[in-house]
C-alpha positions in Angstrom: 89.8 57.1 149.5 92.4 55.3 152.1 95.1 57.4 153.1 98.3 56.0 155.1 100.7 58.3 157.0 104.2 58.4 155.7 107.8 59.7 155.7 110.2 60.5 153.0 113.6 60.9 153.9 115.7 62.5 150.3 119.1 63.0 150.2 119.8 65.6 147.6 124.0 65.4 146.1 123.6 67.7 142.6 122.6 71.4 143.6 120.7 71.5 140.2 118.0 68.7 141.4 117.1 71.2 144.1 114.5 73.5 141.8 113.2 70.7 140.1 112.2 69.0 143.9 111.0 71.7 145.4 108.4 72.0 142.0 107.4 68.2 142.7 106.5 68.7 146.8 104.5 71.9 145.5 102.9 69.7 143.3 101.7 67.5 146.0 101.5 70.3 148.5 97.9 69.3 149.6 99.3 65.5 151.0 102.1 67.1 152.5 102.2 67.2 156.6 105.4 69.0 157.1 108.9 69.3 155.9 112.0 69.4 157.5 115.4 70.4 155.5 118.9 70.4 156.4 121.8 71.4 154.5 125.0 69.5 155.4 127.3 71.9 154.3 130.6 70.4 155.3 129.2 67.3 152.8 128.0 69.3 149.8 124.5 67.4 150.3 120.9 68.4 151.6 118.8 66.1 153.9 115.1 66.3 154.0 112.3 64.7 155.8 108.5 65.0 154.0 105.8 63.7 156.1 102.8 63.2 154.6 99.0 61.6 154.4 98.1 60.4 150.9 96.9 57.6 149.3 99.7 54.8 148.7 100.0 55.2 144.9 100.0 59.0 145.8 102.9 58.8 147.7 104.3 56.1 145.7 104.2 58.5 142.8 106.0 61.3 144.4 108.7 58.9 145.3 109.1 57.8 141.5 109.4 60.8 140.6 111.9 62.3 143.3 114.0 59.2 142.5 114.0 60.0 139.4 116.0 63.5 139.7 120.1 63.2 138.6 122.0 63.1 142.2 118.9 62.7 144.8 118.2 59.6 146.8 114.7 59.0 147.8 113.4 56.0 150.7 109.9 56.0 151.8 108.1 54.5 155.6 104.7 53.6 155.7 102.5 53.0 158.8 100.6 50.7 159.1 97.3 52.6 160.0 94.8 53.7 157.2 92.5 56.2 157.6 89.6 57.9 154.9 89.8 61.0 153.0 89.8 63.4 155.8 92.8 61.4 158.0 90.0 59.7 160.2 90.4 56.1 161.0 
């Protein structure tokens, strides 16, 4: 199956969505590259960055779903290369 390379950047505003999105990146733990959190405590907020290397309706899945959560915002990057199962072009 055709992978393509991707970053998620989610801005999460409601404390409460935090459990619930850390369940959903475990959940698609296997596509994930690496993960980068901040919190922005002088804002109230949390900014993180998923990369990851997953099949487009993979990724556009996870997205959905983040999106989804009450107070988190969710915008997704493709590149443009695709590669094959293993991340091989």
């Amino acid at each position: 199956m055709e992978t393509r390379v991707a970053v998620m950047s989610i801005i999460v505003e409601e404390p409460a969505s935090v459990e619930p999105l850390n369940a959903l990146l475990h959940e698609f733990g296997e596509y994930i590259i690496g993960r980068m959190g901040i919190p922005y405590r002088q804002r109230g907020i949390s900014i993180i960055s998923i990369a990851m290397d997953a099949p487009q309706n993979t990724t556009a899945a996870l997205s959905g779903r983040i999106g989804k959560l009450p107070g988190v915002s969710v915008k997704t990057a493709y590149s443009a290369v695709i590669g094959g199962a293993n991340g091989t072009r």
